[in-house]
C-alpha positions in Angstrom: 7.8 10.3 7.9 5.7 7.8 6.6 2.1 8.4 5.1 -1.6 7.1 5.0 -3.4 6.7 1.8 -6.7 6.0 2.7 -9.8 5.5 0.2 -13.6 5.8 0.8 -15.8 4.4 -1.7 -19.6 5.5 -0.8 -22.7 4.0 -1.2 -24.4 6.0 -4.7 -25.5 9.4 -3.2 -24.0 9.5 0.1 -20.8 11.3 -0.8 -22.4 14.3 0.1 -22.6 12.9 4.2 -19.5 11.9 4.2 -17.9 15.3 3.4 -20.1 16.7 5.7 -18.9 14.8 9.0 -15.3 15.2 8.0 -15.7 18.5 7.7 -17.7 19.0 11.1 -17.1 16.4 13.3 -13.8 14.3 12.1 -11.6 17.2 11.9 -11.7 18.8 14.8 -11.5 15.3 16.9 -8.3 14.6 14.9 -6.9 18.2 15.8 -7.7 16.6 19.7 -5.7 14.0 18.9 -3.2 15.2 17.1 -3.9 13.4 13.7 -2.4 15.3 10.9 -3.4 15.3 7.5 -1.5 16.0 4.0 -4.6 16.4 1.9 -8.1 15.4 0.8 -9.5 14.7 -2.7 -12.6 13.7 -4.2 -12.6 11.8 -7.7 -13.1 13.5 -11.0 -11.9 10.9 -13.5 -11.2 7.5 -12.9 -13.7 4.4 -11.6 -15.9 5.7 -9.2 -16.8 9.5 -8.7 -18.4 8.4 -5.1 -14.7 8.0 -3.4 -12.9 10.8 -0.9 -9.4 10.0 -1.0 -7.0 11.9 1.6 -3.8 11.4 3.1 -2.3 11.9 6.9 1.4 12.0 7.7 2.6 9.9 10.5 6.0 10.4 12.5 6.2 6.1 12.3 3.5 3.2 12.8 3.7 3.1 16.7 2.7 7.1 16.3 -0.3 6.0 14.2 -1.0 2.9 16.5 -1.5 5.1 19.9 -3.4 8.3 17.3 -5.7 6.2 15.8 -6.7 4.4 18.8 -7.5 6.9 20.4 -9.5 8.5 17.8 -11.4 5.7 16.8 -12.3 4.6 20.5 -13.2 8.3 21.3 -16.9 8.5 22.4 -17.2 11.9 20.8 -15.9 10.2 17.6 -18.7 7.2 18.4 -21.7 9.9 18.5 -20.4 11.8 15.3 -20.3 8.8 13.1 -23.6 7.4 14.4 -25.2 10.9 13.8 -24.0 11.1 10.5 -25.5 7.5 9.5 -28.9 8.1 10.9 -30.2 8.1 6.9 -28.2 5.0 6.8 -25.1 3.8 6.1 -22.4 6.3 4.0 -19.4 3.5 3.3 -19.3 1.1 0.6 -15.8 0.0 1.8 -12.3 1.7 3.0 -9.1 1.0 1.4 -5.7 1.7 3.4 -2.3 1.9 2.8 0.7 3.3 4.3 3.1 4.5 2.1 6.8 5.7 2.8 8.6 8.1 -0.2 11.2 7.7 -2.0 14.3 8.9 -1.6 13.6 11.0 -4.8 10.0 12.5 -4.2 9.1 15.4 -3.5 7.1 14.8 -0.5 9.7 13.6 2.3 
């Protein structure tokens, strides 16, 4: 297994949207493609409280490559995103990282 760390920093006072289209639109067009995720968090203490941090799991990187793809070149995923930006734009930036654990942690 190896795992996605990815990072959304917001533009000030859209955190709000973007919670709102994962949570509508972005979920259930992973569930289509079979993107899984390990967890989402928003930011309580640390540089910016305007960040959603979550994580998927990934059986390798040619897994991810076909997923994501897909996903991302998915016209239903297209209309979502452009729905959800009609007040204007929600991102700031997006950080990635893929990450593989340890052979001592407790996620595998």
């Amino acid at each position: 297994m190896i795992y996605e760390m990815r990072v959304y920093r917001c533009l000030p006072g859209r955190l709000p949207a973007l919670l709102d289209r994962f949570e509508k639109a972005t979920l259930k067009l992973w569930d289509k493609h079979g993107i899984r995720q390990a967890g989402f968090f928003t930011t309580l203490i640390g540089a910016s409280n305007q960040e959603l941090t979550y994580f998927l799991v990934w059986e390798s990187l040619a897994e991810r490559e076909t997923k994501w793809t897909a996903f991302a070149t998915d016209p239903d995923w297209t209309a979502a995103r452009t729905k959800s930006e009609a007040d204007g734009q929600i991102t700031e930036n997006i950080v990635s990282q893929i990450l593989a654990p340890t052979a001592f942690s407790a996620v595998k």
